[in-house]
C-alpha positions in Angstrom: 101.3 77.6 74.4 100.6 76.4 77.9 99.1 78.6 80.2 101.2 80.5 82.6 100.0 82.1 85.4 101.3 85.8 86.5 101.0 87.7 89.4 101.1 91.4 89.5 101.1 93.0 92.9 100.9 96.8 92.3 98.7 95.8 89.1 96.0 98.1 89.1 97.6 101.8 88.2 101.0 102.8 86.0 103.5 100.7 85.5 101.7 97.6 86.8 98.6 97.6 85.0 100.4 98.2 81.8 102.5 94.9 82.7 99.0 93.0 83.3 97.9 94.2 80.3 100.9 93.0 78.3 101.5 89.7 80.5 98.0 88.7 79.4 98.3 89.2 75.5 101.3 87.5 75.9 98.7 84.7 76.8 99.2 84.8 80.4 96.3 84.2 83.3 96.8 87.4 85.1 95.9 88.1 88.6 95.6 92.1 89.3 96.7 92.3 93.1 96.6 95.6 94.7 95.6 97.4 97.7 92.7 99.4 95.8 90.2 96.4 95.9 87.9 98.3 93.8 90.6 99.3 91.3 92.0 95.6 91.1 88.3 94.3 90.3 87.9 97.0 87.7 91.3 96.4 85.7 90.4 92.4 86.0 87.3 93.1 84.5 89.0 95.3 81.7 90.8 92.1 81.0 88.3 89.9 80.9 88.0 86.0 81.6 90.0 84.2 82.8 92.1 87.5 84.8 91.4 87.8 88.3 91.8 90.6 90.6 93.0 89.9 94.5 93.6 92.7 98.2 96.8 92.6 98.6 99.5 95.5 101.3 102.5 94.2 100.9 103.3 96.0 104.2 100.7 93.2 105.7 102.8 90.2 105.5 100.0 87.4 105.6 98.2 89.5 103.1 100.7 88.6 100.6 101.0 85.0 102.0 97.0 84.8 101.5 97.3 86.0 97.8 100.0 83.6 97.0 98.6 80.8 98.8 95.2 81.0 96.6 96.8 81.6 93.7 98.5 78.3 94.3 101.7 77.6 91.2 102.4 80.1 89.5 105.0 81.2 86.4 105.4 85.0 87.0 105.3 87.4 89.7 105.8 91.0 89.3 105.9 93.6 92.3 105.0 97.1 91.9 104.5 98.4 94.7 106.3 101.2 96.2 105.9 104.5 97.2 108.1 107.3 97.9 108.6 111.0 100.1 110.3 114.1 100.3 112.5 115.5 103.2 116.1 116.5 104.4 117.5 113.5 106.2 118.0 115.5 109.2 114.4 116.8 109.6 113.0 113.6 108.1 111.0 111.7 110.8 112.1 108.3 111.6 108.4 107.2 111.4 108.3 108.3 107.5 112.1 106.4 106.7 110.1 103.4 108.0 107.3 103.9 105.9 108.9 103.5 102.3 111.5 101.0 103.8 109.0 98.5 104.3 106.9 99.3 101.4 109.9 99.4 98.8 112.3 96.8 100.6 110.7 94.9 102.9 107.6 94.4 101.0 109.8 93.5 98.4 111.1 90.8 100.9 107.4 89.8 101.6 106.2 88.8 97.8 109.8 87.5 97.1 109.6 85.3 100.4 105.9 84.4 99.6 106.1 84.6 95.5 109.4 82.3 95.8 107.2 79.6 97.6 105.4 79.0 94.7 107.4 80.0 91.5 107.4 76.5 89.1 110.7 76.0 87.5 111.0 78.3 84.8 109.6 80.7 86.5 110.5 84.6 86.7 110.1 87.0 89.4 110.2 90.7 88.6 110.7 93.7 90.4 110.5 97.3 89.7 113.1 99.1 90.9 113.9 103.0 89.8 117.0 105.0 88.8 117.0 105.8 92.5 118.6 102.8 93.3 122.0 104.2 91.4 121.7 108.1 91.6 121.5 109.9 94.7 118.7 112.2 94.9 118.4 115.1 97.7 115.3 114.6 100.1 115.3 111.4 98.5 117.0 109.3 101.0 114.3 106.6 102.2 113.1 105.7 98.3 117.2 105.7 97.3 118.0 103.6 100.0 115.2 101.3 99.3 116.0 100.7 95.6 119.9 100.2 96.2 118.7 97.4 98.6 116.5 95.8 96.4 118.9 95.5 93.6 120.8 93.2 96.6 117.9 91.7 97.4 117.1 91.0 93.7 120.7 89.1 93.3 120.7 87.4 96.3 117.2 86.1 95.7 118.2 84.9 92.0 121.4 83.3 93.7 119.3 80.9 95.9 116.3 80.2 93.5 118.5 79.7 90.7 119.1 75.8 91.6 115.1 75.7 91.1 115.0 77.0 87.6 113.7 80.4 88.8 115.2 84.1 87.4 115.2 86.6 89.2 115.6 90.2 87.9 114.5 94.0 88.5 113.6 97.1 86.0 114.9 100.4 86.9 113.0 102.9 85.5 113.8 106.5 84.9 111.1 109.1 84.7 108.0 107.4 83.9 103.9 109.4 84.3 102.1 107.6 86.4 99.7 108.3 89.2 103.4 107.8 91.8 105.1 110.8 89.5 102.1 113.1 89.3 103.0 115.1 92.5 106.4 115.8 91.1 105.3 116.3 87.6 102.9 119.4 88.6 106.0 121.1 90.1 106.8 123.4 87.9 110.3 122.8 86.2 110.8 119.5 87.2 109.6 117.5 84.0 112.0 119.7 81.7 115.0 118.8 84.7 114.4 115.3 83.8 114.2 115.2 80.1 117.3 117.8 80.2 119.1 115.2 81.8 118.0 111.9 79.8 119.4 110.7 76.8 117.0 110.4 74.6 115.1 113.6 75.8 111.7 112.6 76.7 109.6 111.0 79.7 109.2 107.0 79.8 105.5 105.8 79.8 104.2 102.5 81.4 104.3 100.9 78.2 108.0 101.1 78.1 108.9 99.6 81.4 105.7 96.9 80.5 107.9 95.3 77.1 111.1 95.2 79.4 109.2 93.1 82.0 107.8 90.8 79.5 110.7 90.1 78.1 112.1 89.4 81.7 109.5 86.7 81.7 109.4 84.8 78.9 112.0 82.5 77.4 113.7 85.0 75.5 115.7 86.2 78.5 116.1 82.6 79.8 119.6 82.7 80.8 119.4 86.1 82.2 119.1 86.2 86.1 120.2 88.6 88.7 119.8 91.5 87.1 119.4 95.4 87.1 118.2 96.7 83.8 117.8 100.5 83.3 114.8 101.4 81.6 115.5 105.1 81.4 116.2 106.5 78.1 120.2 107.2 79.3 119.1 109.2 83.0 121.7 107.1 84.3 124.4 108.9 82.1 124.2 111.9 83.1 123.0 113.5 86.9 119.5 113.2 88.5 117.6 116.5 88.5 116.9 118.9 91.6 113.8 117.8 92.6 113.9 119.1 96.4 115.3 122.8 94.9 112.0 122.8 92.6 109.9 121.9 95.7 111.7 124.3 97.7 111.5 127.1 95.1 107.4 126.3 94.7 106.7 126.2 98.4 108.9 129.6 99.1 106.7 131.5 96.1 103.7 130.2 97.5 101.7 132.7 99.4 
C-alpha cells in the first residue's frame, strides 16, 4: 500500500488522537497538529517513526497555512478542533458567540481553505461535527450554530473539490468522554439525561467516532461525498437532554 499522508488538527486529546491512532495502523504517516505543542510531541512520540507532531490554532489563520505548507501533499485531513460554552442567548456576551464561531466554523473554513490546497486526488477531508448541528440545545446557541454551518460548509466544500477527486464529509457525534465533555459529565444528572435519550443507551468513546472517520478516508467510502453521518447511538431520534436546567439546578444548590 502506498503511503498516505494524514493530517489531524485537534490530534492530540479525545476524538482526534483516537483517529491518529487509527489513521496510522491503517498505514498512514500521521501528523499530530494541535495547539498543546507539548501534547502533539508526546502523542507523536507514542506513535513512533515516521508520525510527526506540528503547533497549530486554527483561530491563527497562517498557523494553519504554515502546517499545511510543510506538510506539503497530502491524502487526509481531519479537523478536531472545537470548543464550546454555556449561556442564555440574551445574557450571552457577543465576545464569547465569537469565540466558538471562529473556532468551530471559521476555523473549520481555515484547514478546509488551507487543507483543500493541498489534498491529492483521492483525497478526503474530515470534519467533526456534533449532534448539535441538528438538535437545538438551550445555552447552546454559539456551538449549535456552529455545527449547522459546518454541515453547509462541509457540502459546499465537497461540491467544489469534487471535480479534483477530493471527498469531503463530516462525523456528528453524540455524547462522546473526552477531555471537551468532562465539564458537563461532572454535573450531576447529565450523563444519565444522555443515555436516557440515546438509542442504544450508552456514551460513545473516541474509538467509535475514530472507525467512522477511517472509513471516511479510505476507499471503501469512495463514492460517498458531502456528507453528515451521525455517530450517536440514535441521540438524534429522540430529544437532546437539559443540559443548562442541570447547570442551573447545580449552581442554585451550591453554597
Amino acid at each position: 500500500m502506498t503511503e498516505r499522508v494524514a493530517v489531524i488538527v485537534g490530534g492530540a486529546s479525545g476524538i482526534g488522537w483516537a483517529t491518529a491512532q487509527a489513521l496510522a495502523t491503517d498505514g498512514c504517516r500521521v501528523v499530530v497538529a494541535d495547539r498543546d505543542r507539548d501534547a502533539a510531541t508526546e502523542r507523536a512520540s507514542a506513535l513512533g517513526a515516521p508520525h510527526s507532531a506540528a503547533w497549530v490554532d486554527v483561530s491563527d489563520e497562517p498557523s494553519v497555512e504554515r502546517l499545511f505548507d510543510d506538510v506539503g501533499a497530502l491524502d487526509i485531513a481531519v479537523n478536531c478542533a472545537g470548543f464550546s460554552t454555556l449561556g442564555l442567548i440574551t445574557e450571552m456576551p457577543a465576545e464569547d458567540f465569537r469565540a466558538v464561531i471562529d473556532v468551530c466554523l471559521v476555523g473549520a473554513f481555515i484547514v478546509t481553505k488551507h487543507a483543500g490546497r493541498h489534498l491529492r486526488a483521492g483525497g478526503s477531508l474530515v470534519q467533526i461535527s456534533s449532534l448539535n448541528g441538528r438538535q437545538a440545545a438551550a445555552g447552546m446557541s454559539a456551538y449549535c450554530a456552529a455545527k449547522a454551518g459546518l454541515s453547509m460548509l462541509t457540502q459546499v466544500a465537497a461540491l467544489e473539490m469534487g471535480p479534483r477527486g477530493i471527498r469531503v464529509n463530516a462525523v456528528a457525534p453524540g455524547f462522546v468522554h473526552t477531555p471537551l465533555t468532562e465539564p458537563a459529565a461532572a454535573v450531576p444528572g447529565v450523563v444519565d439525561d444522555y443515555i436516557d435519550n440515546t438509542a442504544l443507551g450508552r456514551a460513545g468513546t473516541p474509538e467509535d467516532i475514530a472507525n467512522a472517520v477511517a472509513y471516511l478516508c479510505d476507499s471503501r467510502s469512495s463514492w460517498l461525498t458531502g456528507e453528515v453521518l451521525d455517530i450517536n447511538g440514535g441521540a438524534h431520534l429522540l430529544r437532546y437532554p437539559d443540559l443548562l436546567g442541570h447547570v442551573t439546578r447545580l449552581m442554585d444548590q451550591a453554597p
